[in-house]
C-alpha positions in Angstrom: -17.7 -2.8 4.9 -14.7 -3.3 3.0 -11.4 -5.8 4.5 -8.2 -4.4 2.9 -4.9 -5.9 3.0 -1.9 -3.4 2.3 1.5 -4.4 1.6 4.1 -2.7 -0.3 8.1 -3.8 -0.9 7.7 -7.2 -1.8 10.6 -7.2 -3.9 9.3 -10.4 -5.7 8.4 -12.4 -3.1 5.5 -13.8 -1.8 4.3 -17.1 0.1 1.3 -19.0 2.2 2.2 -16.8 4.7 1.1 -13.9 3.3 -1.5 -15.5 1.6 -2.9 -17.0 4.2 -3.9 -13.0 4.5 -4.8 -11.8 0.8 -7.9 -14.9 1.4 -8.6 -13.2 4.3 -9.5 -9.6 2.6 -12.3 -8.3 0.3 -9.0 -6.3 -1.7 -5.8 -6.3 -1.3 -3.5 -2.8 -1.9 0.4 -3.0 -2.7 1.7 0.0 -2.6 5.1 -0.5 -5.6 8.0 -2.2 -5.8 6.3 -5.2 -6.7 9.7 -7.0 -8.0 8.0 -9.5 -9.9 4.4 -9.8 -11.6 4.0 -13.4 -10.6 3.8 -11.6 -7.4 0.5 -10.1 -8.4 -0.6 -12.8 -10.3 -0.9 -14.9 -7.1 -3.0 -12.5 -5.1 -5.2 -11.9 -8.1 -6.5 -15.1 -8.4 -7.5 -15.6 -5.0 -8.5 -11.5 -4.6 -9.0 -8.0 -6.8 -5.9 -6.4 -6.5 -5.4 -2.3 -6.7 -1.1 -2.2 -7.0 0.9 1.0 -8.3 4.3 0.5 -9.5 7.5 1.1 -7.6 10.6 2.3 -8.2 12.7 -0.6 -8.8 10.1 -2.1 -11.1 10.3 -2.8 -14.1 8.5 -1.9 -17.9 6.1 -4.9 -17.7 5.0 -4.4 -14.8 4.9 -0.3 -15.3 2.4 -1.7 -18.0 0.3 -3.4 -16.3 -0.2 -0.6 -13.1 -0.1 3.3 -13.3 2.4 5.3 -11.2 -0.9 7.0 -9.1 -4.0 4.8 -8.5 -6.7 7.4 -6.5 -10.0 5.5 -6.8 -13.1 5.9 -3.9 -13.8 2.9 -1.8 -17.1 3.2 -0.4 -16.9 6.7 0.7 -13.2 7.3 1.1 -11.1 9.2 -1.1 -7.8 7.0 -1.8 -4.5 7.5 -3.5 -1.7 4.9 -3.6 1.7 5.9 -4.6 5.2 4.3 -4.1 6.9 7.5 -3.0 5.1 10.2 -1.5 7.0 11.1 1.8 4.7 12.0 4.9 3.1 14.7 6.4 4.1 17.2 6.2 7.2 16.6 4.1 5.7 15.1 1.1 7.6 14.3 -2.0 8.0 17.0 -5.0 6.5 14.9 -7.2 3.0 14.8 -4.9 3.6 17.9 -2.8 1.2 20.4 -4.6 -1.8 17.5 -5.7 -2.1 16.5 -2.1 -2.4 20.0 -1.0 -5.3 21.5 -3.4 -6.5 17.6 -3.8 -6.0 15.6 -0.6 -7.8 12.6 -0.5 -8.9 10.9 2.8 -6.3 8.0 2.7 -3.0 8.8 1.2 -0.7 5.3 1.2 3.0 5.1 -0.1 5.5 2.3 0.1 9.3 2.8 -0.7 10.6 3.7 3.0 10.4 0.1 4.6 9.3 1.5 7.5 5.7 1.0 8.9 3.8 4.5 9.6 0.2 5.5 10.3 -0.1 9.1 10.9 -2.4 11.8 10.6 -2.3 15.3 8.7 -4.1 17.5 10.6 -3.6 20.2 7.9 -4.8 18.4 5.5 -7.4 16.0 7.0 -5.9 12.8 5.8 -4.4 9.9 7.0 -1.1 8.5 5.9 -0.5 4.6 5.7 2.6 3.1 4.8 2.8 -1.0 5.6 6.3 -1.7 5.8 8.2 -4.1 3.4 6.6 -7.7 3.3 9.5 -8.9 1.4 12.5 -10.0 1.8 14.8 -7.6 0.1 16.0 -4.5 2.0 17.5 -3.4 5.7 13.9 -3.7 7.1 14.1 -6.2 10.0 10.7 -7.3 10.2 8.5 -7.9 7.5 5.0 -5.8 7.8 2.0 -5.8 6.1 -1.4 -3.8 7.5 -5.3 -4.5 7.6 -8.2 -2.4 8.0 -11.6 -2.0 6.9 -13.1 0.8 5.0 -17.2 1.5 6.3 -19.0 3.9 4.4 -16.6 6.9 5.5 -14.5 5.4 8.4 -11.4 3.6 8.3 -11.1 0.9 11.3 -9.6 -1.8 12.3 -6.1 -1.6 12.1 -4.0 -4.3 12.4 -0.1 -4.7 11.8 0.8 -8.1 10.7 4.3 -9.0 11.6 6.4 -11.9 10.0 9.7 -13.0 11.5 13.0 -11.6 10.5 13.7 -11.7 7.1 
């Protein structure tokens, strides 16, 4: 069994708070617009990280993480982009992958806005955690946990911060 941490949006920032949570996890997943590498830096040391880049990042941290991460973890089929849209009105950029190639967790960022949902059509689920940072018109800052087991994805939690 595998604890994952998602977060996407951090816009630069990070603290104990959300810490508190990346020592809590096996991995931790951030879905782009990282803002700042320290920001990585800091949940690397304490867990393996898995990040993609974002659209307001910038080349040093394009550098150091791909647009497109799709990896397995355990026996789940992932891909973590910044923008992908959701089902079933994926992004261009995505649209015709996800269709021939669908894995069996697709996660995106960019939105602010928290959404699980399924694609029936395309047997996948679709995570996107919020913004955990600061920057943005979210109110709430969100973050999500789960756990990966062999094929099934469980345990979801939404982790709420105050306002921004």
């Amino acid at each position: 069994m595998t604890n994952i941490l998602l977060l996407s949006d951090t816009h630069g920032y990070i603290d104990d708070a959300i810490l508190k949570y990346v020592k809590q996890a096996d991995e931790v997943w951030h879905a782009g617009d990282i803002g700042d590498v320290k920001v990585c830096h800091a949940i690397n040391k304490l867990k393996p990280l898995r990040a993609v880049y974002g659209n307001i990042d910038d080349a040093k941290t394009r550098t150091e993480f791909p647009e497109n991460n799709r990896f397995m973890c355990e026996d789940v089929a992932v891909w973590i982009t910044h923008i992908g849209g959701y089902p079933p009105k994926y992004n261009s950029r995505v649209i015709n992958e996800i269709r021939q190639n669908p894995p069996k967790l697709f996660i995106c960022g960019h939105s602010h806005i928290l959404k699980v949902m399924p694609d029936n059509n395309l047997n996948l689920l679709h995570m996107n955690p919020g913004a955990v940072g600061k920057h943005g018109f979210h109110k709430t800052r969100t973050m999500l946990r789960f756990t990966i087991n062999g094929s099934k994805i469980d345990n979801l939690e939404v982790i709420e911060f105050n306002k921004r």
